[in-house]
C-alpha positions in Angstrom: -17.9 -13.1 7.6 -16.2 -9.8 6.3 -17.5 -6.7 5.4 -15.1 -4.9 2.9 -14.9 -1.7 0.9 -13.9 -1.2 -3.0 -13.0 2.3 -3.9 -12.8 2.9 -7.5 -15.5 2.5 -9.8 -13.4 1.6 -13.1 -13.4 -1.2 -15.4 -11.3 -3.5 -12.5 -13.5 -1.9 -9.7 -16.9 -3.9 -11.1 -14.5 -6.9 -11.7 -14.0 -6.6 -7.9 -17.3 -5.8 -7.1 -18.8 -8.9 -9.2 -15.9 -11.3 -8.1 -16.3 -10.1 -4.3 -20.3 -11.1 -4.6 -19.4 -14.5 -5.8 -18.2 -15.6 -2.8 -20.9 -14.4 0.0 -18.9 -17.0 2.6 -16.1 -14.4 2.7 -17.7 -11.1 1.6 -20.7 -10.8 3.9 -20.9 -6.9 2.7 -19.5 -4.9 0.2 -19.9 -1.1 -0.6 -18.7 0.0 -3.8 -17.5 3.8 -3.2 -16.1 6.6 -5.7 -15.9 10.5 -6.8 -18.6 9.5 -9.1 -21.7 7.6 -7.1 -23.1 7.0 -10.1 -20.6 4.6 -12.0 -21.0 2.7 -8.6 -24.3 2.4 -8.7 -24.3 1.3 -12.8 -22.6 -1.4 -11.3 -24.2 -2.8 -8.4 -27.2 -2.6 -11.0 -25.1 -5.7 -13.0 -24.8 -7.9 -9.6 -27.5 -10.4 -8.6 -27.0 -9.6 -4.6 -26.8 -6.4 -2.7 -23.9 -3.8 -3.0 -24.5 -0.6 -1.0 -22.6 2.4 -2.8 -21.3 5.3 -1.5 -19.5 8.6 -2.7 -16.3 9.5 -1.5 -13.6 11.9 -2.4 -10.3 9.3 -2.2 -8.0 12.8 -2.1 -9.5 13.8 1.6 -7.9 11.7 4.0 -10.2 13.7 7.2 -13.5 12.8 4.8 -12.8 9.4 4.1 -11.2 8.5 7.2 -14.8 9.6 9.0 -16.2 7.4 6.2 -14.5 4.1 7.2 -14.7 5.1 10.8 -18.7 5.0 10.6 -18.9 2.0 8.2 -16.2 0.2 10.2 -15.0 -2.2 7.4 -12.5 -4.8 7.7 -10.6 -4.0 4.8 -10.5 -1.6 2.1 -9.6 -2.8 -2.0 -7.9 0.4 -3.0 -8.6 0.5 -7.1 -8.4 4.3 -7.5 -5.7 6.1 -8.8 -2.3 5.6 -8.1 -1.8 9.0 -6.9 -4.3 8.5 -4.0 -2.2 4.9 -2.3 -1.0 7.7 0.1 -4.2 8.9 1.0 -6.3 6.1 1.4 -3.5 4.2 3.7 -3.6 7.4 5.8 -7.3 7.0 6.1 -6.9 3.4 7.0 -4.5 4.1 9.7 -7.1 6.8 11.1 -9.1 4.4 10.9 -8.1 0.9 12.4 -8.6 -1.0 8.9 -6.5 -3.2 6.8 -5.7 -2.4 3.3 -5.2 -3.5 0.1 -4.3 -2.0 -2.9 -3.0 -3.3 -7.1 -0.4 -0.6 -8.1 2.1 1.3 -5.9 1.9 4.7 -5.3 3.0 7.3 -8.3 2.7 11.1 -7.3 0.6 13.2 -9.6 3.6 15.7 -10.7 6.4 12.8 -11.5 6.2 10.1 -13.7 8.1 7.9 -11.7 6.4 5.2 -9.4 8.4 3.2 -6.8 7.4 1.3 -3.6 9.6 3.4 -1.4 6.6 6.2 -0.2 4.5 2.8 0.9 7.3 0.9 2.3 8.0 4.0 4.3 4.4 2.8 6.0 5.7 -0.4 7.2 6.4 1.1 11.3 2.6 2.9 11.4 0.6 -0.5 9.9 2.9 -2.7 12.0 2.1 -0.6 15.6 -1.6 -0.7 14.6 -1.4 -3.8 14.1 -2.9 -3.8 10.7 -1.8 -5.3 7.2 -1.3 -3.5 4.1 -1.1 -5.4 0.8 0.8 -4.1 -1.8 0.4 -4.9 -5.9 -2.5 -7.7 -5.6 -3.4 -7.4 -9.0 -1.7 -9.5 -11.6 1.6 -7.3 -12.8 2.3 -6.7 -10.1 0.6 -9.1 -8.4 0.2 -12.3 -9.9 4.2 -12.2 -11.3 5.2 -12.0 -7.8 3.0 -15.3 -6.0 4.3 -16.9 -9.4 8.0 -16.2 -9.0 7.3 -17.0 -4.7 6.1 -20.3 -6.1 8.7 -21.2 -8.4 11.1 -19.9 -5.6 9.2 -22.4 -3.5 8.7 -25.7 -5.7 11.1 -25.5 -8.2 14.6 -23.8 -7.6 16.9 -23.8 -4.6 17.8 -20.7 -6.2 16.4 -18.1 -9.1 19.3 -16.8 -10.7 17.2 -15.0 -13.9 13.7 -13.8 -14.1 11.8 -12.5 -16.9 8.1 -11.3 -16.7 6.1 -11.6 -20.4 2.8 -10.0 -20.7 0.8 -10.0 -23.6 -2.6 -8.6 -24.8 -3.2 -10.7 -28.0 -6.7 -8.9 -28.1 -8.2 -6.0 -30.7 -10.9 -3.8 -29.6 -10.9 -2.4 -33.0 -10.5 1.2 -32.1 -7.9 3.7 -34.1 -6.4 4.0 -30.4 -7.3 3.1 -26.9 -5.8 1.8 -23.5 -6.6 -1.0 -21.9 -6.5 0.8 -18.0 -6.3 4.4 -17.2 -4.8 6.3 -20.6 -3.2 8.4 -18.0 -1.4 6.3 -16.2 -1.2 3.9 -19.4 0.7 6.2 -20.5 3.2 7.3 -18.4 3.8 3.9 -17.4 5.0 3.0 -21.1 7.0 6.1 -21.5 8.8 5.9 -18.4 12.5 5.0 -19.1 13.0 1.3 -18.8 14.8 0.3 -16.1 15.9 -3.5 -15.7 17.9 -5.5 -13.0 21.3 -7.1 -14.4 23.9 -8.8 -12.7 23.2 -7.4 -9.3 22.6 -3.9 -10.7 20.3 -1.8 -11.9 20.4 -0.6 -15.6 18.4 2.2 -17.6 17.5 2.5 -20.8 15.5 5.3 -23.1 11.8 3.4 -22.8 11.1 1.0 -25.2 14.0 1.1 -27.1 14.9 -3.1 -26.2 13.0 -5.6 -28.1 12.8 -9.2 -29.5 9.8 -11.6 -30.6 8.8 -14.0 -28.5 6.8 -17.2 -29.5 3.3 -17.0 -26.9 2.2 -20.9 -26.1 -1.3 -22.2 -26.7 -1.9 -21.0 -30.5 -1.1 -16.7 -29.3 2.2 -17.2 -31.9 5.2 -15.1 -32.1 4.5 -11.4 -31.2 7.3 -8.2 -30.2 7.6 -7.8 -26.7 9.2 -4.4 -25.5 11.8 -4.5 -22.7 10.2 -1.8 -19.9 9.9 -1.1 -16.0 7.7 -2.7 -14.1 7.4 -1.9 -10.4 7.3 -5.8 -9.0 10.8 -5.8 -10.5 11.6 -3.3 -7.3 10.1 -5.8 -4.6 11.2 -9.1 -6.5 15.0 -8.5 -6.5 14.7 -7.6 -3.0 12.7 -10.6 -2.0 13.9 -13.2 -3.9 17.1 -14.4 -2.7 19.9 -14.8 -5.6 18.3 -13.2 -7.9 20.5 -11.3 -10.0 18.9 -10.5 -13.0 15.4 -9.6 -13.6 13.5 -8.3 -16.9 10.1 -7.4 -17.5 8.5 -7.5 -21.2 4.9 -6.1 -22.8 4.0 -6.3 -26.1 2.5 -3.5 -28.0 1.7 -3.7 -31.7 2.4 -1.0 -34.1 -0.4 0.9 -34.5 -0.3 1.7 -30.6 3.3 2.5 -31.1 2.7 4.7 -34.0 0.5 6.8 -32.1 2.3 7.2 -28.5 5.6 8.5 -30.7 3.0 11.2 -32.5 1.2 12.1 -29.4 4.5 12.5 -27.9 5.7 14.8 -30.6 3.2 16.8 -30.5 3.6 17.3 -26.5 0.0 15.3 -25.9 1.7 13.3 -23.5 3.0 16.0 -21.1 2.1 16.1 -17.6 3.6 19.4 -16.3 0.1 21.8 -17.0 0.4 24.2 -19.9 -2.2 27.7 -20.2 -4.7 27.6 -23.0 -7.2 30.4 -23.1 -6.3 31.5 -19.8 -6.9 28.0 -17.6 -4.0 25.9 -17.1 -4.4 22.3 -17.6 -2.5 19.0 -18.2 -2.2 17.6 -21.5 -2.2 14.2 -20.6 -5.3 14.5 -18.7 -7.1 16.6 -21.4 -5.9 13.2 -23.8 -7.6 11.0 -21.1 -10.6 12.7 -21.5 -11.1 12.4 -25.5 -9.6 8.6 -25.3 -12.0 5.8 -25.3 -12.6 4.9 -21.6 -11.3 1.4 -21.2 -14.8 0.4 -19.2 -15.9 0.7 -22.4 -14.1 -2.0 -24.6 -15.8 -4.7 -22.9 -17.7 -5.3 -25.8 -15.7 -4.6 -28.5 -12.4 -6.5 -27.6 -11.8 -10.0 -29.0 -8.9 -12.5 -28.5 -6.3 -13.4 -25.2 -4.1 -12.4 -22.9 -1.3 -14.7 -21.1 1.1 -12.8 -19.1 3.6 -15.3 -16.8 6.9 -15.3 -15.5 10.1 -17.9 -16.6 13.0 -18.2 -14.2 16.4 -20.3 -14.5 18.2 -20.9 -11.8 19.3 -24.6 -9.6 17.8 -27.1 -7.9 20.5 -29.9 -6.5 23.1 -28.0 -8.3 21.4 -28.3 -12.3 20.6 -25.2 -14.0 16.9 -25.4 -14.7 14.0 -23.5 -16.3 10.4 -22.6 -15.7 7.5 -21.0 -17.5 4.8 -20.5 -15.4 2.1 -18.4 -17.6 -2.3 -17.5 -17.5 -4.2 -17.4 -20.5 -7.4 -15.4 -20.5 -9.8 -14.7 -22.8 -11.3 -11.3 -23.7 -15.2 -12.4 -24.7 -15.2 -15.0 -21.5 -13.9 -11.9 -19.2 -17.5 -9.9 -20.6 -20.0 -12.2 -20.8 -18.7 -13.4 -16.4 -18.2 -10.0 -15.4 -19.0 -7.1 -18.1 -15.1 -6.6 -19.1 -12.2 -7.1 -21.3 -9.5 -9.3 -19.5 -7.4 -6.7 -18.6 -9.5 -5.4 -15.8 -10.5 -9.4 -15.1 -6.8 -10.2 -14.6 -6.6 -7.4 -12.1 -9.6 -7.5 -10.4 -9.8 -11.5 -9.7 -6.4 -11.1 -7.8 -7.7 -8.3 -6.1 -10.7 -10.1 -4.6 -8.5 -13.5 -4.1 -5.8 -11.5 -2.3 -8.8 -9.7 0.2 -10.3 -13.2 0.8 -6.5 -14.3 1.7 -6.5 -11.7 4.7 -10.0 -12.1 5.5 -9.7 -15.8 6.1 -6.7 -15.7 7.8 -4.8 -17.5 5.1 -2.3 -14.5 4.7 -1.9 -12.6 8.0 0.7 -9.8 9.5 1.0 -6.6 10.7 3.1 -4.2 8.6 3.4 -3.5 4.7 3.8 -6.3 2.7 4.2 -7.6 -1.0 3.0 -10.3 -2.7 5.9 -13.0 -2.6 6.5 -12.3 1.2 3.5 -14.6 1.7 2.7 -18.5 0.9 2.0 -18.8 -2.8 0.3 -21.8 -2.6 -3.4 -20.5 -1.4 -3.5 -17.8 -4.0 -2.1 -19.8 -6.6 -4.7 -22.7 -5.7 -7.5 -19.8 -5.7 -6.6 -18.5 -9.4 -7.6 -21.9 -10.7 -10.7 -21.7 -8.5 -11.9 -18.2 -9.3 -11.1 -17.9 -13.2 -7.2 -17.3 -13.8 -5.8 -21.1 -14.5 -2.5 -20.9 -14.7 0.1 -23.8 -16.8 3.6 -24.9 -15.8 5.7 -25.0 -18.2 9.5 -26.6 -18.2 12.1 -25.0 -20.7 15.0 -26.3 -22.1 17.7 -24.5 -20.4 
């Protein structure tokens, strides 16, 4: 029915690649494409049916664009780097192919990521008549179809919204990320900005905290007040809403580490010369960190990420938790990985099969809760993200 192609061959490009050749009624062909042909190829090894693989240099809009032009796919799953959102949606413009992507665009130089560069897009995709997908992994992605459905089914109104996301897993390793170390990384040391009263408030990163008490046996574990970059598109989207938080738990030994890796300046992105090369610390840090691909194996335990709003429906305040639990061992032996590529990639194939069956349509640049909830929130159930309603006491 559809032929598609994944670029980026990381831990949540194989969950992609694996999820994508489960359902052969949608995904007729896939090519798996990177910098590296090789880590495509290691996966298309794992997969029962046939993935072609291709090299490709994500940063060269003229190469790639040729690329898609010749392979004429009907969409692309952007899971590279943040820092090439830009490029690929030029290519796909060039091109005449819809787009998907899981993160918004962050420029190399700046630690700050926003959905303003790819909103910027909407008049080129729209006169194309092509659709770009924003976010369609699970935060973003996932937090937004569950706050559209709340929106949808439970409030007349969402007056507060806060995101919780948890890794209750160990890998076991002295230190490691779960996704790219370098964008890990800036991510978690960006300062925290959350939405309050109809206004947006900053605060030094990770300086907000409380415990909260995780259902289904997780327990009570710190979550950290940060920014997260559906918080931008949600209180945009979402009428009423007037405050919105988002929260990630870390445990102490990660802490411990960031604040001496910061200290000693290995978090630094502005390059510095050693012995007569100039290079960027926190990509010379990437490269000694355990690659995430690579925890697979190791990492044991959960994960449950969700979103609870309060807000009205026939004028009484109410609340909802609506929350996934995944598990870490389950996520490897499906799809070789630990659940925090899983949780992205499965909304990253559910969110291509929604365009490619015509189940979310359009032509412009879109995020996630500008579209029905209610097929993507039946296909997480379907395709190995179950999700639980909760109702709170308000």
């Amino acid at each position: 029915m559809a032929k598609v192609i994944i670029i980026g061959a990381g831990g949540v490009g194989g969950v992609v690649a694996h999820k994508c050749a489960q359902v052969p009624e949608v995904f007729e062909e896939i090519v798996l494409a990177s910098r590296t042909e090789s880590k495509c190829q290691a996966i298309a090894s794992q997969i029962d049916r046939e993935i072609r693989t291709a090299q490709i240099d994500a940063d060269d809009v003229p190469a790639l664009s040729q690329f898609l032009e010749k392979e004429k796919p009907d969409l692309v799953i952007n899971v590279a780097l943040p820092y090439q959102d830009l490029s690929i949606m030029d290519a796909c413009l060039n091109a005449g192919v819809h787009y998907l992507d899981t993160a918004n665009y962050e420029p190399p130089e700046t630690a700050k990521f926003e959905y303003s560069w790819q909103w910027a897009y909407q008049d080129r995709f729209k006169e194309k008549g092509l659709m770009a997908l924003l976010g369609s992994g699970f935060d973003p992605g996932v937090t937004n179809v569950f706050t559209a459905w709340l929106a949808k089914h439970d409030f007349d109104e969402i007056h507060e919204l806060d995101i919780i996301d948890a890794n209750a897993g160990n890998h076991g390793m002295p230190f490691a990320t779960n996704f790219n170390p370098e964008i890990n990384i800036r991510e978690v040391t960006a300062p925290c900005r959350h939405f309050e009263n109809g206004e947006w408030v900053e605060s030094p990163a990770l300086s907000t905290s409380q415990s909260f008490d995780f259902p289904e046996g997780i327990g009570p574990m710190n979550i950290y007040r940060m920014y997260h970059e559906e918080l931008e598109s949600l209180t945009k989207n979402i009428p009423g809403l007037r405050s919105a938080r988002f929260w990630m738990t870390f445990s102490e030994n990660y802490l411990k580490h960031l604040e001496v890796l910061q200290n000693v300046g290995m978090t630094r992105i502005d390059p510095v010369e050693y012995e007569g090369q100039s290079i960027i610390p926190l990509q010379f840090l990437k490269a000694v960190l355990p690659d995430p691909a690579s925890l697979g194996p190791k990492t044991k335990g959960r994960t449950c990420i969700g979103c609870i709003a309060e807000g009205v429906k026939d004028g009484k305040r109410k609340k909802v938790y609506v929350y996934n639990i995944c598990n870490h061992e389950d996520c490897y032996a499906e799809v070789k990985s630990q659940a925090i590529s899983y949780t992205t990639g499965v909304p990253a194939m559910i969110g291509a099969k929604m365009m490619m069956t015509g189940n979310w349509s359009g032509q412009g640049v879109f995020n996630m809760e500008q579209l029905d909830p209610d097929p993507f929130m039946d296909a997480l159930n379907q395709y190995g993200l179950p999700w639980t309603r909760v109702e709170l006491p308000v």
